[in-house]
PDB file of the backbone (N, CA, C, O) and the ligand in Angstrom, with CONECT records:
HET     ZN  A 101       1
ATOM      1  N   UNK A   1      -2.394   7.120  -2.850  1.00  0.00           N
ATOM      2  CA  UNK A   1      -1.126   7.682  -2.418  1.00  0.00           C
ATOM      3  C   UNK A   1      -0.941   9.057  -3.037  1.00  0.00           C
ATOM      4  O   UNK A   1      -1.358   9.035  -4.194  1.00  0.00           O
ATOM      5  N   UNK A   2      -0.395  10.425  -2.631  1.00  0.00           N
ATOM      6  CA  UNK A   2       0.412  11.493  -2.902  1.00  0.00           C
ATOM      7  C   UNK A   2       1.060  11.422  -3.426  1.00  0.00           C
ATOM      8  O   UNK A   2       1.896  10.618  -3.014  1.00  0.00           O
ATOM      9  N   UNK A   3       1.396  12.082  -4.762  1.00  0.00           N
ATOM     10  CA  UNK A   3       2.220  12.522  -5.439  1.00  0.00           C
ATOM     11  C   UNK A   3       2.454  13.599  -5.905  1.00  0.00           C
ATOM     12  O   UNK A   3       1.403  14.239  -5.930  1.00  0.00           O
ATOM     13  N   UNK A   4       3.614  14.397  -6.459  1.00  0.00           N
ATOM     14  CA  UNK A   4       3.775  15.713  -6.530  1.00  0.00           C
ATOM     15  C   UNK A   4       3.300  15.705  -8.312  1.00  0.00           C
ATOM     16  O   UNK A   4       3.517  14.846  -9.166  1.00  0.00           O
ATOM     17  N   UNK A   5       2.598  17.003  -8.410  1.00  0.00           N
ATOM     18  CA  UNK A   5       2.214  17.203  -9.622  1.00  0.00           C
ATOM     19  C   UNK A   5       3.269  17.253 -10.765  1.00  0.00           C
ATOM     20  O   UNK A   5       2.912  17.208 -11.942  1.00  0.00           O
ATOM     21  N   UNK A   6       4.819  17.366 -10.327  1.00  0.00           N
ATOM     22  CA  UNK A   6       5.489  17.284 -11.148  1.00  0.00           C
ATOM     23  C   UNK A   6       5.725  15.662 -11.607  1.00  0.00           C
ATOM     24  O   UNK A   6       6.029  15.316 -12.749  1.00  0.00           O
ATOM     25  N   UNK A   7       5.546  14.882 -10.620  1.00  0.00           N
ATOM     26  CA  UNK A   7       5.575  13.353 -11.356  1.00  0.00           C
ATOM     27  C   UNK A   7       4.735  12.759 -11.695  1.00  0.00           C
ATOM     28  O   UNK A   7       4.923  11.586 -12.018  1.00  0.00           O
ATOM     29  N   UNK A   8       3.564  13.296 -11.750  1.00  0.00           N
ATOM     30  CA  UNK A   8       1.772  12.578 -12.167  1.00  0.00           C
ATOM     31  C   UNK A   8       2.568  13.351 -13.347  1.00  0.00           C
ATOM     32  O   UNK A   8       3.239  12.381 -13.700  1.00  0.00           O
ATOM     33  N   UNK A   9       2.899  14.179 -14.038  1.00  0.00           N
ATOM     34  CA  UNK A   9       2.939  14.775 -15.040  1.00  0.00           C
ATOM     35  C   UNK A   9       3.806  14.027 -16.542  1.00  0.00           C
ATOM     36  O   UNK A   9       3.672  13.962 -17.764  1.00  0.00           O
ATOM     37  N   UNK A  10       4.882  13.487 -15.264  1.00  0.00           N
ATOM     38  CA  UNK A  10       6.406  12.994 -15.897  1.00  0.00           C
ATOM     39  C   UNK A  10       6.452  11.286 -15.546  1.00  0.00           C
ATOM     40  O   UNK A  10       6.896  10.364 -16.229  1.00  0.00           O
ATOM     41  N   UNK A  11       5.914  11.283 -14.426  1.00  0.00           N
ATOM     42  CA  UNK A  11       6.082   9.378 -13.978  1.00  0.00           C
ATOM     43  C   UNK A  11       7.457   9.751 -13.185  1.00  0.00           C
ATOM     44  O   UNK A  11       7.946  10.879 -13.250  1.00  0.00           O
ATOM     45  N   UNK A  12       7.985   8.769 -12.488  1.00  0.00           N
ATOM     46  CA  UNK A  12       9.113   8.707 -11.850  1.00  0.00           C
ATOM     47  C   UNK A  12       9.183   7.626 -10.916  1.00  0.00           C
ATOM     48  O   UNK A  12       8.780   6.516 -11.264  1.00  0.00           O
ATOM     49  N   UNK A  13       9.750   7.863  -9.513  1.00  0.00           N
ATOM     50  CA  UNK A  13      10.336   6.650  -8.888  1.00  0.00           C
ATOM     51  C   UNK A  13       9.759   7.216  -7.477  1.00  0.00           C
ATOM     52  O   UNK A  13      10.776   7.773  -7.065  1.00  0.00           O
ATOM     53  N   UNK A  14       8.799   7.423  -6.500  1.00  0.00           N
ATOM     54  CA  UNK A  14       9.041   7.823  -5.071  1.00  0.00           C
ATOM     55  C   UNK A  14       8.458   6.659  -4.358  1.00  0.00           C
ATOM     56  O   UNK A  14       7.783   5.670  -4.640  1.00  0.00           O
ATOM     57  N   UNK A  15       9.008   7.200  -3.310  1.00  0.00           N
ATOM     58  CA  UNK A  15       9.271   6.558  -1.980  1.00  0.00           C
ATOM     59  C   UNK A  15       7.975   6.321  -1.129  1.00  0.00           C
ATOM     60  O   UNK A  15       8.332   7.218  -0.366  1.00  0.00           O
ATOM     61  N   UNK A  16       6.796   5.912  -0.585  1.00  0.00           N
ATOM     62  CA  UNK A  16       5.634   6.322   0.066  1.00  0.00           C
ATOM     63  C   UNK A  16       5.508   4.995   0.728  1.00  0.00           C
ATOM     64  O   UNK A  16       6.148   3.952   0.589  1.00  0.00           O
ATOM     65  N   UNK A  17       4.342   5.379   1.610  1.00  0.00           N
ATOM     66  CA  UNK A  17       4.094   4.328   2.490  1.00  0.00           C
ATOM     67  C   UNK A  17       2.311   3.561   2.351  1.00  0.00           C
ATOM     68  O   UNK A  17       1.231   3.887   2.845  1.00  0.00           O
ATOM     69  N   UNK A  18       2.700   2.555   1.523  1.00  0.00           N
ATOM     70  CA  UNK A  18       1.124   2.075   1.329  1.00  0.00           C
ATOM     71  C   UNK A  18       0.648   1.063   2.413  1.00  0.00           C
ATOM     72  O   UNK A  18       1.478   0.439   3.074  1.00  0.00           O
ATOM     73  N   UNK A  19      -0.484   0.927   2.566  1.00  0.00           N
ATOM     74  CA  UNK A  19      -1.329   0.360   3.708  1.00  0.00           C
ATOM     75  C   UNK A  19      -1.172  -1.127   2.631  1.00  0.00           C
ATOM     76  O   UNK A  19      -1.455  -1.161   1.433  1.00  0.00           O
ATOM     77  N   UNK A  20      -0.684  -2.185   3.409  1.00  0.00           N
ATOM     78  CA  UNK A  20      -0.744  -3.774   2.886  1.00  0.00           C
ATOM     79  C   UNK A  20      -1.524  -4.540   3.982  1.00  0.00           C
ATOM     80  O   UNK A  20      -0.798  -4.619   4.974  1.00  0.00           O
ATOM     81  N   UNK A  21      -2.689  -5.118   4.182  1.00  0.00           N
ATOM     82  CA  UNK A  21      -3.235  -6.135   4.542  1.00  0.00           C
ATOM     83  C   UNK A  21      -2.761  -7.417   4.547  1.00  0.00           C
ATOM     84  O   UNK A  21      -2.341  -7.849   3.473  1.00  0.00           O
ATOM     85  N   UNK A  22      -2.718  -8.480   5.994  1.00  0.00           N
ATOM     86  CA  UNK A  22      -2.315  -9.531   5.885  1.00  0.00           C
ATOM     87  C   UNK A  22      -3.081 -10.176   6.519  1.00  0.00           C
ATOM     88  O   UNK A  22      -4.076  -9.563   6.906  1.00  0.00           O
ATOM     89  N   UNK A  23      -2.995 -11.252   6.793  1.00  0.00           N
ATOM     90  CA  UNK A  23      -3.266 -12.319   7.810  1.00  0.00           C
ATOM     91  C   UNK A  23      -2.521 -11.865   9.045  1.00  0.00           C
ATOM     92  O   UNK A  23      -1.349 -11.530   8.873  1.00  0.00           O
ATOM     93  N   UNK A  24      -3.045 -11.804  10.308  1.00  0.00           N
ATOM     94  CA  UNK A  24      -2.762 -11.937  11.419  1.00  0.00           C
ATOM     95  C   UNK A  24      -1.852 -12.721  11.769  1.00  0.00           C
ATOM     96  O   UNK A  24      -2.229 -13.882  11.927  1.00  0.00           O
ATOM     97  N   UNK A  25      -0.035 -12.371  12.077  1.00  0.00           N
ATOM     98  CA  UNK A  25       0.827 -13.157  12.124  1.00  0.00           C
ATOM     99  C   UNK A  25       1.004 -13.462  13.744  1.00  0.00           C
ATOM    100  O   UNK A  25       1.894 -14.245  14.078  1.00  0.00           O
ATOM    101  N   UNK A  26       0.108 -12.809  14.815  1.00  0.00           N
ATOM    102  CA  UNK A  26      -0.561 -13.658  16.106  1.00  0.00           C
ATOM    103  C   UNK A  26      -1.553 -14.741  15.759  1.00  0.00           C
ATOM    104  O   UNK A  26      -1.351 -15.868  16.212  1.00  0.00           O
ATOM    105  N   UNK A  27      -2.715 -14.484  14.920  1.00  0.00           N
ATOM    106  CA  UNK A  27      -3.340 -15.863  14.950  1.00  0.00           C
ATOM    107  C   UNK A  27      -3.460 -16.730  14.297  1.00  0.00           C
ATOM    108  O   UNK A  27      -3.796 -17.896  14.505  1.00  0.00           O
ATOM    109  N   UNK A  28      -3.050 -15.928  13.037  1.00  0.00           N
ATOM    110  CA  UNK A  28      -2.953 -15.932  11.327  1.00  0.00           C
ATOM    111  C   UNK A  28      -4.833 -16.471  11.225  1.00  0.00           C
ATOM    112  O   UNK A  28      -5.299 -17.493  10.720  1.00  0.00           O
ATOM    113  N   UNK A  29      -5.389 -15.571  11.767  1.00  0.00           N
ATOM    114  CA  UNK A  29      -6.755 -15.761  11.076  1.00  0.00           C
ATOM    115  C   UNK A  29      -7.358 -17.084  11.922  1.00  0.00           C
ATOM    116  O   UNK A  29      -8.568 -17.136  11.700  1.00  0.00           O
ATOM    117  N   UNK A  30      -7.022 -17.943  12.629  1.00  0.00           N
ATOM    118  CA  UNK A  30      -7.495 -19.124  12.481  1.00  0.00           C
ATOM    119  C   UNK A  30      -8.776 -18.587  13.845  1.00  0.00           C
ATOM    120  O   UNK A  30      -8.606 -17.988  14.907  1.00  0.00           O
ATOM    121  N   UNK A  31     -10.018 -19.136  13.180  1.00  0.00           N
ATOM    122  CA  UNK A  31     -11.036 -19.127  13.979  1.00  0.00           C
ATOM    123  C   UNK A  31     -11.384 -18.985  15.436  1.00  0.00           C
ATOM    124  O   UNK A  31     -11.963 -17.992  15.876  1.00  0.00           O
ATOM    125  N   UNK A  32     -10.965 -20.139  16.261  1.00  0.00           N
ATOM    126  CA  UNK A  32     -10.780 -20.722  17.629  1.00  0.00           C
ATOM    127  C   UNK A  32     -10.062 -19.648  18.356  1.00  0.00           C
ATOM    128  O   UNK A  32     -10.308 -19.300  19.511  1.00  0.00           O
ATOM    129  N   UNK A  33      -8.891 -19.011  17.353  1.00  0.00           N
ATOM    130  CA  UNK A  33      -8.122 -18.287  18.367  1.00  0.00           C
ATOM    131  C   UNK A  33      -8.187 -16.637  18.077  1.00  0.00           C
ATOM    132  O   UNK A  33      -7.538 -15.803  18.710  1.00  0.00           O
ATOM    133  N   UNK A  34      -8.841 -16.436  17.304  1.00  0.00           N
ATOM    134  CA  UNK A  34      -8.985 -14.890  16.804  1.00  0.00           C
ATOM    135  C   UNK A  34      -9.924 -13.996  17.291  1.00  0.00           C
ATOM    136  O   UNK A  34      -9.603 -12.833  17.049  1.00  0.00           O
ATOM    137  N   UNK A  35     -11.218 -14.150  18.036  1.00  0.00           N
ATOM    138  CA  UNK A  35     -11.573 -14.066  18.743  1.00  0.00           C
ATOM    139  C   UNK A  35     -11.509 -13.505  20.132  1.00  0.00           C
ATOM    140  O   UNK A  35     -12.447 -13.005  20.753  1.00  0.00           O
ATOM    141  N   UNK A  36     -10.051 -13.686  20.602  1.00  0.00           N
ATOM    142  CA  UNK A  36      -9.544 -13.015  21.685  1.00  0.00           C
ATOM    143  C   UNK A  36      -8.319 -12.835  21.170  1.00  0.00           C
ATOM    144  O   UNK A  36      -7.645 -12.672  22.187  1.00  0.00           O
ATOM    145  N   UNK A  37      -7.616 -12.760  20.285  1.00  0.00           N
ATOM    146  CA  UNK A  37      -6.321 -12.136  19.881  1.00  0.00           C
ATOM    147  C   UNK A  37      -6.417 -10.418  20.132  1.00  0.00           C
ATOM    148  O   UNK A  37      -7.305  -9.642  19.779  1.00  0.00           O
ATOM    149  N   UNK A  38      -5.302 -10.187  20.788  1.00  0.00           N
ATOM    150  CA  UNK A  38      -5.098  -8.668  21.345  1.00  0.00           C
ATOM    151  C   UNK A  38      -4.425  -8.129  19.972  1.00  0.00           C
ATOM    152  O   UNK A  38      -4.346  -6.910  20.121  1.00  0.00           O
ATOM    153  N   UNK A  39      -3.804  -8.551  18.458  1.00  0.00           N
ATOM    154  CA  UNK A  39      -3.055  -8.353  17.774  1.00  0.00           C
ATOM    155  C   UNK A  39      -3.832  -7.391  16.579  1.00  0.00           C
ATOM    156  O   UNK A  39      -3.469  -6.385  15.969  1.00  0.00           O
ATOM    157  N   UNK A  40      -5.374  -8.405  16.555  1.00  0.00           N
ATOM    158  CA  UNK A  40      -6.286  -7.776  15.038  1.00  0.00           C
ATOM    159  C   UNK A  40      -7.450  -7.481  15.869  1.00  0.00           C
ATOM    160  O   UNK A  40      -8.454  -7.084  15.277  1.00  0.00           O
ATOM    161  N   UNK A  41      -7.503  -7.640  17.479  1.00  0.00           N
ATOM    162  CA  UNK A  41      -9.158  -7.876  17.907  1.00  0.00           C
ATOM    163  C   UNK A  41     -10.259  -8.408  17.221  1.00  0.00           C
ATOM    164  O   UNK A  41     -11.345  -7.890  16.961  1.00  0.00           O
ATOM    165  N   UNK A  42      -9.618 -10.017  16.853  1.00  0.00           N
ATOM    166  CA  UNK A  42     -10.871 -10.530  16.480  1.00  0.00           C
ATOM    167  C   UNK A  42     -10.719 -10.885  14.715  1.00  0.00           C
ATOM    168  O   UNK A  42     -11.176 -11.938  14.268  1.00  0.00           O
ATOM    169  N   UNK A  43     -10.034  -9.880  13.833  1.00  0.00           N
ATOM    170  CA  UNK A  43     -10.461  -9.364  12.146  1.00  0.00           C
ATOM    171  C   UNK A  43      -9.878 -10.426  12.053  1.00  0.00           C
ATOM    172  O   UNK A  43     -10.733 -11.183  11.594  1.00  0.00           O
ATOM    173  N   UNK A  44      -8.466 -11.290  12.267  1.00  0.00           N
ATOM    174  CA  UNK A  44      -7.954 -12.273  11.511  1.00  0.00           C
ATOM    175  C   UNK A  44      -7.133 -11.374  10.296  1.00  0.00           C
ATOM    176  O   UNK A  44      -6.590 -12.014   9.396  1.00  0.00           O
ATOM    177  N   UNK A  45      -7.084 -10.413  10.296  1.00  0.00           N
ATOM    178  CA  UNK A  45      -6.269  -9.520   9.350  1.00  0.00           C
ATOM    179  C   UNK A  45      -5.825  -7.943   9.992  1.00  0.00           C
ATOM    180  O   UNK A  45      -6.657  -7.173  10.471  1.00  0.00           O
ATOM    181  N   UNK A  46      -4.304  -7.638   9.891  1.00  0.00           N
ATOM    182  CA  UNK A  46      -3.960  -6.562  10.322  1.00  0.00           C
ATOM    183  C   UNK A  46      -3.489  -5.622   8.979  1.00  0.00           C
ATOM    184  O   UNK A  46      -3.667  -5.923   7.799  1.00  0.00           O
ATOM    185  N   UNK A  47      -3.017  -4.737   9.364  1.00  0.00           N
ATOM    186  CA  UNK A  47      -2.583  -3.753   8.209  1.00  0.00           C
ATOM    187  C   UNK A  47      -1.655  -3.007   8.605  1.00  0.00           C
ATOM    188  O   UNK A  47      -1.869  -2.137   9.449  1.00  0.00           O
ATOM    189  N   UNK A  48      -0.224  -3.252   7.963  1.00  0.00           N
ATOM    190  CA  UNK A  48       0.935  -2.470   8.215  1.00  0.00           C
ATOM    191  C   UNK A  48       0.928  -1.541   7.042  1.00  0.00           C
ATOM    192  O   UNK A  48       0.724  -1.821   5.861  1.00  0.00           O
ATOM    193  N   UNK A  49       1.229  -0.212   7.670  1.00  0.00           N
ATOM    194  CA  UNK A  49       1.611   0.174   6.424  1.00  0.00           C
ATOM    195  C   UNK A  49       3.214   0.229   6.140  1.00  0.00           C
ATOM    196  O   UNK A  49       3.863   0.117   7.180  1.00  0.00           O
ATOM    197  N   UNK A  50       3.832   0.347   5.204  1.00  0.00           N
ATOM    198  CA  UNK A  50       4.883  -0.557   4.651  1.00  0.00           C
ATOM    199  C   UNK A  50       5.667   1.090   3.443  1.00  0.00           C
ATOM    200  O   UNK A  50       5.174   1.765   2.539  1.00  0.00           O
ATOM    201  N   UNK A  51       6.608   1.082   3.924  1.00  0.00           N
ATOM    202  CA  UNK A  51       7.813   1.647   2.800  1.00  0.00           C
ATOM    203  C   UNK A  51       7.564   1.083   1.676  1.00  0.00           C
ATOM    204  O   UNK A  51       7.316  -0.099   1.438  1.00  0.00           O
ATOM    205  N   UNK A  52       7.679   2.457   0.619  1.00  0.00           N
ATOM    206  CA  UNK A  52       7.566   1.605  -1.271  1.00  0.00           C
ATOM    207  C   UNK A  52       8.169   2.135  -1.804  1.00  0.00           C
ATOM    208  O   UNK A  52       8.504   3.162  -1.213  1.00  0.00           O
ATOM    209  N   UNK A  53       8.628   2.012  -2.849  1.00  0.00           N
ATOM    210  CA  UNK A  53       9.336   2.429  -3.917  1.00  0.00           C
ATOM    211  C   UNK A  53       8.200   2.126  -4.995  1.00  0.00           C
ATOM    212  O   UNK A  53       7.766   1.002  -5.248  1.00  0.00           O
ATOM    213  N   UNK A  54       7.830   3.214  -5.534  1.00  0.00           N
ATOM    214  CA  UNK A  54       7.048   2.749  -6.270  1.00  0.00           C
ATOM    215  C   UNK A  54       7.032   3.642  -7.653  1.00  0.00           C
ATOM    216  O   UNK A  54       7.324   4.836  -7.728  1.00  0.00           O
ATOM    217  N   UNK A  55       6.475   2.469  -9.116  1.00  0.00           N
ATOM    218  CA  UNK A  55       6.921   3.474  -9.948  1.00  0.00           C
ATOM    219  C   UNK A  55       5.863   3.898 -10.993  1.00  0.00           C
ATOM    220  O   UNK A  55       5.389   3.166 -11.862  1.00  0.00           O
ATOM    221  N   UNK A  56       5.581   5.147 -10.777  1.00  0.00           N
ATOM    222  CA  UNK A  56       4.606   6.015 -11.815  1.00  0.00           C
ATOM    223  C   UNK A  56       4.735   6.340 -12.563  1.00  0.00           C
ATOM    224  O   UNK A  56       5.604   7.185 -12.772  1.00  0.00           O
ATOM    225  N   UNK A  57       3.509   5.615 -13.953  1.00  0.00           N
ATOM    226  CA  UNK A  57       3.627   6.134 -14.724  1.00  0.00           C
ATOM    227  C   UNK A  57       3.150   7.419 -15.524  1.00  0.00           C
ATOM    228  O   UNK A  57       2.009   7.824 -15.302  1.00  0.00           O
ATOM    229  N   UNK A  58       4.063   8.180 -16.568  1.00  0.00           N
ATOM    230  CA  UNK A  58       3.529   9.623 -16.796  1.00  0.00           C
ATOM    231  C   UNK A  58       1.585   9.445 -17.321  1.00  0.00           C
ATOM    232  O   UNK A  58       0.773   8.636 -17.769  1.00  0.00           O
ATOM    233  N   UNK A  59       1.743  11.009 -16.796  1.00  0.00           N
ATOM    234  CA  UNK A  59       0.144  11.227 -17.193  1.00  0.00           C
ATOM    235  C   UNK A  59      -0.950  10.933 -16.304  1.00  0.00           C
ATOM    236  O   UNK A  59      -2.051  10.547 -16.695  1.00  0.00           O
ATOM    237  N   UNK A  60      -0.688  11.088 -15.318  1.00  0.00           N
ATOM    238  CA  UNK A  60      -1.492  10.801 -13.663  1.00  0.00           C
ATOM    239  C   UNK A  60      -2.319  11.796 -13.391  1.00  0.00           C
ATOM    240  O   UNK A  60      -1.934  12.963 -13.454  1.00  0.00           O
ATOM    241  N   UNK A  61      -3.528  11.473 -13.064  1.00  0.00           N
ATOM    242  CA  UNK A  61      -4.331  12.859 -13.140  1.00  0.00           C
ATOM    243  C   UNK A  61      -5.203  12.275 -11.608  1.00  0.00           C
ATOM    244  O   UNK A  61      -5.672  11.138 -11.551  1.00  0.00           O
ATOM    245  N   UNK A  62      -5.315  13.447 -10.248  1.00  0.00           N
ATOM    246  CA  UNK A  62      -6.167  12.839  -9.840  1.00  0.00           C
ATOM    247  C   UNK A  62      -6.918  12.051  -9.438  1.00  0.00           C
ATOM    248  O   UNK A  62      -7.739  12.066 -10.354  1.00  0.00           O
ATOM    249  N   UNK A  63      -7.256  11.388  -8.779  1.00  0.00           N
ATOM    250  CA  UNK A  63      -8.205  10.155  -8.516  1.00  0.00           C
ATOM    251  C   UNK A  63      -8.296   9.041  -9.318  1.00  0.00           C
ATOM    252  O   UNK A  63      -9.239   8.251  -9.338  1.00  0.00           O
ATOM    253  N   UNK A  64      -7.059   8.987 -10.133  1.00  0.00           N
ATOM    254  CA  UNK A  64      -6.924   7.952 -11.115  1.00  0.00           C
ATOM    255  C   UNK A  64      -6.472   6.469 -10.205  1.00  0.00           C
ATOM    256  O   UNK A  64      -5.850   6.446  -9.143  1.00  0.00           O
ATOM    257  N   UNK A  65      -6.891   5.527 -10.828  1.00  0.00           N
ATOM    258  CA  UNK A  65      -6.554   4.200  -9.768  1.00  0.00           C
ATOM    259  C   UNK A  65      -5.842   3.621 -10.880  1.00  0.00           C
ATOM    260  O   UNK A  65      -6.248   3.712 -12.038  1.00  0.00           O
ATOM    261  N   UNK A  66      -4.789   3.030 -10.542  1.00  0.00           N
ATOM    262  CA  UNK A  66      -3.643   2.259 -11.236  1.00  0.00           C
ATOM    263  C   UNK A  66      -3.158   0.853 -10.789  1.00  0.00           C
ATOM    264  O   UNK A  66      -3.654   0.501  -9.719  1.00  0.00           O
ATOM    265  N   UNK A  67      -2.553   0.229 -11.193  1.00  0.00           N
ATOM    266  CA  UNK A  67      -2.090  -0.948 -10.691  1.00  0.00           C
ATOM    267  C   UNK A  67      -0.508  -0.782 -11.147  1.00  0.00           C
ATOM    268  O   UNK A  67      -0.180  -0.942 -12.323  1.00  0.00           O
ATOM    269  N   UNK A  68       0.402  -0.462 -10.155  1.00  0.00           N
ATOM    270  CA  UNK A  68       1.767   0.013 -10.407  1.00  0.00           C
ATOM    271  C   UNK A  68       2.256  -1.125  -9.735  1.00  0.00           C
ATOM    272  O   UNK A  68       1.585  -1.906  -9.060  1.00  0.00           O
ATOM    273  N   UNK A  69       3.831  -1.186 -10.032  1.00  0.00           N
ATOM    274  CA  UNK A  69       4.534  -1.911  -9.180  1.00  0.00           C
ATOM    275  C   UNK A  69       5.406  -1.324  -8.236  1.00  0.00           C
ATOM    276  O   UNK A  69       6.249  -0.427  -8.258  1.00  0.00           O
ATOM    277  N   UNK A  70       4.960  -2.083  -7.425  1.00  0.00           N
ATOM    278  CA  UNK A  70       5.821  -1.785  -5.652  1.00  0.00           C
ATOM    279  C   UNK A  70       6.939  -2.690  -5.198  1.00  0.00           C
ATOM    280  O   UNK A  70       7.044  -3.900  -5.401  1.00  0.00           O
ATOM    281  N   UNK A  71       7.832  -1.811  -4.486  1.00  0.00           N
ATOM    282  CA  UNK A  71       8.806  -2.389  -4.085  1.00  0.00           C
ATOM    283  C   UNK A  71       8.688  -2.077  -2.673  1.00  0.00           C
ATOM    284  O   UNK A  71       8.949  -1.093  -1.980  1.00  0.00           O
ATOM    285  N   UNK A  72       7.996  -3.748  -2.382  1.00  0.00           N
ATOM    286  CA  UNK A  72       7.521  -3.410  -0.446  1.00  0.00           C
ATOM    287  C   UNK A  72       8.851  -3.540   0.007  1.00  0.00           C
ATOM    288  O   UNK A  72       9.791  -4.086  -0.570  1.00  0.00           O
ATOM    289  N   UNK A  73       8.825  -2.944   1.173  1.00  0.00           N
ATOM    290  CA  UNK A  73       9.791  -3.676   2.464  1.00  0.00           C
ATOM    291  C   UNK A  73       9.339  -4.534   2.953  1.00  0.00           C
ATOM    292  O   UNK A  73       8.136  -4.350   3.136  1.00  0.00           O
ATOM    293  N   UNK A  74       9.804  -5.756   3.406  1.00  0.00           N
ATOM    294  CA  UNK A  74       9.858  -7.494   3.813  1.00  0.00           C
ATOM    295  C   UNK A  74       8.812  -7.803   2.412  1.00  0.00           C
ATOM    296  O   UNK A  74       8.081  -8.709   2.811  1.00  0.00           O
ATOM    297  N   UNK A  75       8.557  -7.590   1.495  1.00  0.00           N
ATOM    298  CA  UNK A  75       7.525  -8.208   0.864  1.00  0.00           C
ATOM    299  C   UNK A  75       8.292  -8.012  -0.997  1.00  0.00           C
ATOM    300  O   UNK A  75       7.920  -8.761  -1.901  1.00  0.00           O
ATOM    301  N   UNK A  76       8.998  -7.266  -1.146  1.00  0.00           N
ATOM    302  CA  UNK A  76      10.393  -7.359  -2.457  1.00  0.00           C
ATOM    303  C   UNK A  76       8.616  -6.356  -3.429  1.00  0.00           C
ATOM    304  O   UNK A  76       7.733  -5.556  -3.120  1.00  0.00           O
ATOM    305  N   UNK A  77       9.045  -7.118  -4.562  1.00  0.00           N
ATOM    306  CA  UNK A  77       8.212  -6.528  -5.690  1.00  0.00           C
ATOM    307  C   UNK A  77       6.631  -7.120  -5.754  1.00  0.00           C
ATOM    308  O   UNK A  77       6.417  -8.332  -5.765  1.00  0.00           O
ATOM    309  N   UNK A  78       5.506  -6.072  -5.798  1.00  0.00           N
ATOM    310  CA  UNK A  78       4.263  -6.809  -5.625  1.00  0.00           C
ATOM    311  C   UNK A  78       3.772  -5.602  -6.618  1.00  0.00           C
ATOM    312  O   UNK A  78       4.165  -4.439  -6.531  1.00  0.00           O
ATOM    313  N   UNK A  79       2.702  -6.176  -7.716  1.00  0.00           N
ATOM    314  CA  UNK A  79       1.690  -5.323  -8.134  1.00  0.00           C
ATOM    315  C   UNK A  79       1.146  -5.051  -7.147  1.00  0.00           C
ATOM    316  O   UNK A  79       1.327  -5.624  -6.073  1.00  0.00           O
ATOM    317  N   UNK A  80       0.048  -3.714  -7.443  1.00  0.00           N
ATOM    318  CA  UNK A  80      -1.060  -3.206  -6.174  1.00  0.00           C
ATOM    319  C   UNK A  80      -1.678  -2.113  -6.616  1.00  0.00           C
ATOM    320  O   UNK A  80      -1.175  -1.017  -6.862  1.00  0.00           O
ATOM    321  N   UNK A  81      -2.739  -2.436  -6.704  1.00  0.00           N
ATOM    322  CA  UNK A  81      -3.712  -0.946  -7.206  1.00  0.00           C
ATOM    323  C   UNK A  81      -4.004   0.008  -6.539  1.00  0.00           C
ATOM    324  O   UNK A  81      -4.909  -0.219  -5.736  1.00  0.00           O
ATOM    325  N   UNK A  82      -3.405   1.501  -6.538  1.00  0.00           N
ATOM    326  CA  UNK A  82      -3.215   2.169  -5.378  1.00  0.00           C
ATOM    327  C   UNK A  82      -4.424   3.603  -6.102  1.00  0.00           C
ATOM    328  O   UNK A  82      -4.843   3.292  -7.217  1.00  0.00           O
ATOM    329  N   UNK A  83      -4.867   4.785  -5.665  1.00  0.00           N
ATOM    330  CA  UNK A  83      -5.361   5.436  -6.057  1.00  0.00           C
ATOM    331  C   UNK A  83      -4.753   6.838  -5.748  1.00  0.00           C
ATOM    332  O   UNK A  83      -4.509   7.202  -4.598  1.00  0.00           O
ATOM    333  N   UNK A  84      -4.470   7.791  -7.136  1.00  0.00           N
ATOM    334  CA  UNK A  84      -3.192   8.918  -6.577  1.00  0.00           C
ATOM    335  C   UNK A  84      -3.982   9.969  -6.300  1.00  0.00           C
ATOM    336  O   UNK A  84      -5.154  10.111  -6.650  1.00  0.00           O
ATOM    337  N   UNK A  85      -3.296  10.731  -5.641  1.00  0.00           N
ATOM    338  CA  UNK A  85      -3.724  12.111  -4.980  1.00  0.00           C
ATOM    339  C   UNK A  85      -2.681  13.029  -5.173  1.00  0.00           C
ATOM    340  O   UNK A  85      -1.602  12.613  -4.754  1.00  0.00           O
ATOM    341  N   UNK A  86      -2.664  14.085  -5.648  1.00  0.00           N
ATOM    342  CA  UNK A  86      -1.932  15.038  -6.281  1.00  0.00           C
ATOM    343  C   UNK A  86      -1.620  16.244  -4.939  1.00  0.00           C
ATOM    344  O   UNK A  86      -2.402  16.890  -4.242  1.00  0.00           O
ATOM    345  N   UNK A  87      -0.398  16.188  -4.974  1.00  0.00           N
ATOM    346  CA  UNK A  87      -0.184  17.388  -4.425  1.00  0.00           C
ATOM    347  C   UNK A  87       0.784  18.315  -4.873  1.00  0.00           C
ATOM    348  O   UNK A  87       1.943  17.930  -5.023  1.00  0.00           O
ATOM    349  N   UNK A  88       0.350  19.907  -5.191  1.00  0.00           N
ATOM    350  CA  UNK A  88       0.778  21.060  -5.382  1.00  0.00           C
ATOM    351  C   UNK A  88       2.140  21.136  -5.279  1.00  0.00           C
ATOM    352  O   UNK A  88       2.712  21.170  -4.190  1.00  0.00           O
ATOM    353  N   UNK A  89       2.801  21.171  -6.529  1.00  0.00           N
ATOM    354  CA  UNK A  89       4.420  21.053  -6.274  1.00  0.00           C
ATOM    355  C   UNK A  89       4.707  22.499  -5.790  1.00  0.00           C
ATOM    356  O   UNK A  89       5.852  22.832  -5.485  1.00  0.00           O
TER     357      UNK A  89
HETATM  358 ZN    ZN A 101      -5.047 -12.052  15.347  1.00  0.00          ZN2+
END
């Protein structure tokens, strides 16, 4: 995920949209019927990406991978190891 170099610096609170993987809530994965599901074509897993609140901590440098906590939409509070990308405040 993007973040502005002023909060890799400081940590803070933003808003972004991370990619969450699920089970296919057309087939939910099940074998027999996933196959021809028009929903995942077949994967048994889709990927919404999803509103976060999420909170960083200071000292973020780059391509650093973290395990922060998220505040999904429909999904409340979930750890998730996301990897940051800095952008030029
Ligand atoms: Zn499906």
């Amino acid at each position: 995920m993007a973040i502005l170099s002023t909060v890799a610096e400081r940590g803070g609170r933003v808003l972004v949209r991370l990619p969450v993987s699920q089970p296919c809530p057309s087939c939910a994965g099940a074998e027999f019927e996933r196959t021809r599901c028009p929903m995942c074509q077949g994967r048994g897993i889709v990927t919404l990406r999803l509103k976060a609140w999420v909170t960083v901590p200071p000292g973020i440098r780059a391509g650093d991978r973290r395990v922060v906590l998220a505040e999904l939409e429909l999904y409340g509070e979930r750890a998730m190891e996301v990897e940051f990308r800095i952008d030029p405040a």
